[in-house]
N, C-alpha and C positions, 0 to 999 in steps of 0.2 A: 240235851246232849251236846251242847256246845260249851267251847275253853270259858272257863270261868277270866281271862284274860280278852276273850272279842267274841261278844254275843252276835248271833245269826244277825241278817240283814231286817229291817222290820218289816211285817206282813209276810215273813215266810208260815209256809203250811203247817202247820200243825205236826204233821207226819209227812216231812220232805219227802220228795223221791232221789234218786241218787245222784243226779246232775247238779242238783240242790247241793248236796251235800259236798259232792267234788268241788264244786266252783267255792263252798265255804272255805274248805280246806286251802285251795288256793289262793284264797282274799285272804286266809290267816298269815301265809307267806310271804305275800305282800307288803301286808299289814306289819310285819316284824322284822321284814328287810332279809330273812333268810337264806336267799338264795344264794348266796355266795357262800355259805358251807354247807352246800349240799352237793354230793356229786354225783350225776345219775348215770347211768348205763354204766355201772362200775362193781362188778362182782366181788364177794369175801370168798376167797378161794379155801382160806384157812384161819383159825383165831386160834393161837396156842400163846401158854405158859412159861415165860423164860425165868425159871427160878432161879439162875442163877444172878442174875441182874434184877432180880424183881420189877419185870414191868410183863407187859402184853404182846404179844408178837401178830401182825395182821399180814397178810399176805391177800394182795389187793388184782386183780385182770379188768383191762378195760384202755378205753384214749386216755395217753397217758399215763399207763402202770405197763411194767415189764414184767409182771410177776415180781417184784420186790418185796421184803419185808416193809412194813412200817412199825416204827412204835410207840406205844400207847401207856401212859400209867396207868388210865381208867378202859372200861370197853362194857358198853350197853348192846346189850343181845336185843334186838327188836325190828325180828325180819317176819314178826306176827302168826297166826296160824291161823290161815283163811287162803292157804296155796295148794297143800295136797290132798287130794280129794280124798275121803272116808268110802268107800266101796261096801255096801252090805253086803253081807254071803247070801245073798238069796238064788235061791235054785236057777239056774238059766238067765240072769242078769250078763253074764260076762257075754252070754250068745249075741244075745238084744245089745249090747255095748260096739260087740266089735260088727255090726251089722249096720251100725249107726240107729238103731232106734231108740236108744235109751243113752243121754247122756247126764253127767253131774253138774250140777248148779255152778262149778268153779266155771263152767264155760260157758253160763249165759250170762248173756248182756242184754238184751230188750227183748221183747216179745218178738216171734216169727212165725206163720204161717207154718203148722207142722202137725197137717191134716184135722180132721172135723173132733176128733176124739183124744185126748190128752189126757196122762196119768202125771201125775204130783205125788213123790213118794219123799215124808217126811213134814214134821209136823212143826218147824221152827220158824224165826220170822223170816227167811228166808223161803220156804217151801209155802206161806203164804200169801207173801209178797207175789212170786212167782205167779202164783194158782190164779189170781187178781188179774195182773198183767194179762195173761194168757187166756183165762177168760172172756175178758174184754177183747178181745180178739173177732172179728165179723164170722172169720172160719174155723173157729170154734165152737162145737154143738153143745159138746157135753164136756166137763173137766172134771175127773173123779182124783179126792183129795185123800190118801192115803197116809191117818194119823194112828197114834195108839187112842185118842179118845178125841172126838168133836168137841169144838170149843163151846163154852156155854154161848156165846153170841157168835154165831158164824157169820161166814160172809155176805156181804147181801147182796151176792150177783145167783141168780136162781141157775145159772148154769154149774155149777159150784154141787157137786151130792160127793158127800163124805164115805170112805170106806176104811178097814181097818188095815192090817197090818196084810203085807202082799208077801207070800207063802211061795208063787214059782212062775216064772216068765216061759209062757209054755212058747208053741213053736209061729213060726212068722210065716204066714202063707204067701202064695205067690204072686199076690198084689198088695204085699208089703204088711198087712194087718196082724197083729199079732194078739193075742189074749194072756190074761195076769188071771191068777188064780189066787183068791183071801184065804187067810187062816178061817174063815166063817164059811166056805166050799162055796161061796160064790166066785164069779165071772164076769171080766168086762174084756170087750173086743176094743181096743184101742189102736191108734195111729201113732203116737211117739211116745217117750215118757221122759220126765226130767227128776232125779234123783239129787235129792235135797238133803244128803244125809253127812253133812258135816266133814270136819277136816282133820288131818291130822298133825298134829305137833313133829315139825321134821329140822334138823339142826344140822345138817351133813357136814359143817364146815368145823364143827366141835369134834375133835377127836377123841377115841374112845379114851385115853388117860383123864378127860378132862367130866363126860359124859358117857352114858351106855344106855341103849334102846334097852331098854327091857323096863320088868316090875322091879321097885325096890326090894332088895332081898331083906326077909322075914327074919325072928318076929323085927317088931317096932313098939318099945324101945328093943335097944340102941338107936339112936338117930345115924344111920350110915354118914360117915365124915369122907373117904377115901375120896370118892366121885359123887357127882351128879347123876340120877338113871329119868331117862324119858321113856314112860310107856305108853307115849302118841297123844296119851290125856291129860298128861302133868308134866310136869320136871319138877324131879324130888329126890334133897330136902331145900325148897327154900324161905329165908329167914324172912317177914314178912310178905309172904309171896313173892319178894324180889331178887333178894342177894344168897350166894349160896351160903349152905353151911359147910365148912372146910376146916383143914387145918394147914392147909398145904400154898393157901393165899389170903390175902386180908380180905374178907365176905363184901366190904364195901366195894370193893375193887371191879370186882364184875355184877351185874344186873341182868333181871330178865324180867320188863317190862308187859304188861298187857294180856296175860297170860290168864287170864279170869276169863268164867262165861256168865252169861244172863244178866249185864251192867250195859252200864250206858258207857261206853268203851272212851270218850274222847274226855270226860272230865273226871275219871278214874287215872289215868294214863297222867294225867296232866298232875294229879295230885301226888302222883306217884313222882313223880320228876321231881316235884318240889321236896321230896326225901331225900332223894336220890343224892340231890346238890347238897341239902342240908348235914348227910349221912357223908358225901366225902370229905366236906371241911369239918365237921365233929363227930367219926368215926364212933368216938366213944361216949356216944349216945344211943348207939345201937347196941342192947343189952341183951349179948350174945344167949346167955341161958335160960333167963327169961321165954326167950320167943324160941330156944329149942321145944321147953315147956307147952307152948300155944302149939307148936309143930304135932307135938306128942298129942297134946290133949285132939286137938280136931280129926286127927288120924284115928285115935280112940271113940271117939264119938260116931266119927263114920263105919269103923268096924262093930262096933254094936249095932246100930241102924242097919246094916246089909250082911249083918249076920256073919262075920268073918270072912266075908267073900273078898277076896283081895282085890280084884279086877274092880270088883264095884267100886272099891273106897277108890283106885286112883279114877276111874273114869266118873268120880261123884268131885273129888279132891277139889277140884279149880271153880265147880259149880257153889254160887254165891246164892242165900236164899235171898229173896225180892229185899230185904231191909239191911241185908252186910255191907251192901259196896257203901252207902252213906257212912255208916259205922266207920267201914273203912278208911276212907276216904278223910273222914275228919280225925280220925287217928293217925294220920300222917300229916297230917296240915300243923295240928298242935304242935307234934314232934319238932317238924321243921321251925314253925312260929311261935315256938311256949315262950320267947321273951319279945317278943313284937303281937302286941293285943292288937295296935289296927292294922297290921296285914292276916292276922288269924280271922278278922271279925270279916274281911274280903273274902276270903276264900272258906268257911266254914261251908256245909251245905242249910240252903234257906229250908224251914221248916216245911212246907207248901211243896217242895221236889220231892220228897217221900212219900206223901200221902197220893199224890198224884201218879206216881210210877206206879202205886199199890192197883191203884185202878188204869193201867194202861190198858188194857182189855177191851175193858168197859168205852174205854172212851176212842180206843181205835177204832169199835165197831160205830159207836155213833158219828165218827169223824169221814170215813168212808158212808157212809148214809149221805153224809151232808155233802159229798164229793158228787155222790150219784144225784144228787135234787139240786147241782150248781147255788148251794148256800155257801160253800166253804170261801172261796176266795173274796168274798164282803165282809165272813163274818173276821180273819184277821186283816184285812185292810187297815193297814197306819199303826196296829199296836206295833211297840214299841220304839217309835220315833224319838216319843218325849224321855221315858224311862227303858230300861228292860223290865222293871220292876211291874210294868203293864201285862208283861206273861201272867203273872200269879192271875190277877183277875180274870182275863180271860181264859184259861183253862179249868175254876171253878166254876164260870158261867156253864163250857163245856159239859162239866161233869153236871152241874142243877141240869141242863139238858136231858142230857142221858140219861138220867135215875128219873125226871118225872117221864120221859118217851116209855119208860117201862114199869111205872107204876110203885115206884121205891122213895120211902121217906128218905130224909135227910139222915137218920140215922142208920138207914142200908137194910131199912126193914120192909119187905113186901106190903104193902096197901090195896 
């Protein structure tokens, strides 16, 4: 998960936790001397279009800004989508919300005391992470994990009992306790709940000339050129996941970075950058028709798969299956580096990161195993001092671990 530019520190965990990961981030800024074009506590009030002058228009609030324009030839959208909270419609959530017993994952930060009995609703790495955390918790009894299907290797905190899909947050009595009612007519009397059920795609500073919340309008083809439409789960149409499709500005001109799910977000992002730069000094290598073509085709593929359901395709649209983002990933490296072989042979992805991400599962459960038996912090001790290239090894040591703990050949066949 780390910049192919400055690998993690050596002997971090396997599976950091997130101060880990902050401080990396931080050492990267360091590391690159950054901070002097960055400017923080400073809001985009507005990002518009001045066609008559052909450039960017920004409208910036904050020390130091008056509300003035700025402006810009190029303008990278990447204010991320991990800020406004995805609220399920489920029956009496909003009661439980505004009562304080049931809040969403955007506002936790560490574990807290928040009584004996806890619900975890949703099934991502975040509503696991969470379940774990809290867990482990001394005033924690019971943690009920509220997925569409248990994982083949659950967690291995025995406080931890899996439940389905939660149908109505009935009423809150008067010593706070409240009861969730399953799609399956069961029952649990719980103390808080923390709701893990993702974010929404929100752009406010984009005006509707430029974007529109809504579904793209049907059919497809035509690739809609006019605008941009967000329907919370996408922004669509754009040309490699990134630039839009227009005609009304040059596509390289604006970007919209990051916007994939199910990847390892920080050397995706990073691969994408290197387009990004390569795509504004030789524009015309981004072969506009072409990747309308890729646009069409995977919107096709997804509307057969969800059966014309339109909602599905965009809320599937940004969803990468476990082997794309590599795909990805080295299909923009090439682009950027087809006449520099040894910066392409750098940043290509290493064989060994695919196979390994295939079994992140696998190997998160044995890795948390080895968290709970205090093996973990010996077993990466000093890798990658000498190379990074000491990761490969140790993570198929990990995996021979994990497949003989459970009785699986080398070839992934039960024994």
């Amino acid at each position: 998960m780390c910049f192919a530019a400055l690998p993690f520190p050596p002997s971090t965990a396997v599976y950091p936790r997130a101060k880990v990961v902050e401080d990396y981030l931080d050492s990267f800024i360091s590391h690159f001397d950054l901070s002097s074009n960055i400017r923080l506590n400073t809001t985009v009030e507005r990002l518009e279009r001045d066609e008559t002058n052909s450039f960017w228009r920004v409208r910036l609030s904050g020390p130091g800004y008056g509300n003035e324009w700025l402006r810009f030839d190029k303008a990278v959208v990447a204010n991320g989508h991990y800020r406004v909270p995805r609220i399920p419609n489920i029956l009496g959530l909003d009661k439980w919300i505004a009562a304080g017993k049931a809040v969403h994952s955007a506002w936790y930060r560490r574990p807290v005391d928040s009584g004996s009995a806890i619900l975890v609703v949703g099934g991502g790495f975040s509503g696991r992470d969470i379940s774990m955390e809290m867990a482990g918790l001394p005033s924690t009894s019971v943690l009920y994990f509220s997925v569409i299907e248990p994982p083949l290797d659950p967690t291995p905190n025995s406080k931890i009992q899996y439940r389905g899909r939660v149908a109505e947050f009935l009423a809150i009595d008067e010593e706070g306790k409240g009861k969730v009612r399953y799609e399956d007519g069961a029952e649990d009397e719980i103390d808080s709940c923390i709701v893990a059920t993702g974010y929404k795609m929100s752009l406010p500073f984009l005006p509707d000339s430029l974007i529109q919340t809504s579904l793209p309008p049907t059919p497809i083809p035509p690739i809609p050129k006019d605008k941009l439409y967000n329907s919370t789960y996408h922004i669509f149409p754009l040309l490699k996941h990134l630039f839009p499709v227009t005609g009304k500005y040059p596509p390289t001109s604006l970007a919209f970075p990051s916007l994939l799910y199910r990847v390892s977000p920080i050397p995706l992002v990073e691969a994408q950058s290197h387009a990004m730069v390569k795509f504004w000094t030789s524009p015309e290598l981004l072969d506009v028709d072409a990747e309308v073509d890729a646009i069409v085709s995977r919107y096709e593929k997804l509307k057969v798969k969800f059966e014309g359901d339109e909602f599905q395709v965009a809320k599937r649209y940004f969803v990468f299956e476990p082997s794309d983002q590599f795909h990805y990933r080295d299909e923009l490296y090439t682009l950027a580096y087809r006449d520099d072989e040894e910066k392409l042979k750098k940043y290509l992805t290493p064989n060994w990161h695919e196979e390994i991400y295939l079994n992140t599962s696998l190997l998160r459960a044995e890795w948390e195993e080895m968290e709970r038996t205090g093996e973990a912090e010996d077993f990466v001790r000093g890798v990658g001092e000498v190379s990074r290239d000491e990761w490969e090894g140790l993570m198929y040591k990990l995996l021979e671990r994990a497949l003989a703990r459970r009785g699986i050949s080398e070839t992934g066949v039960g024994i």
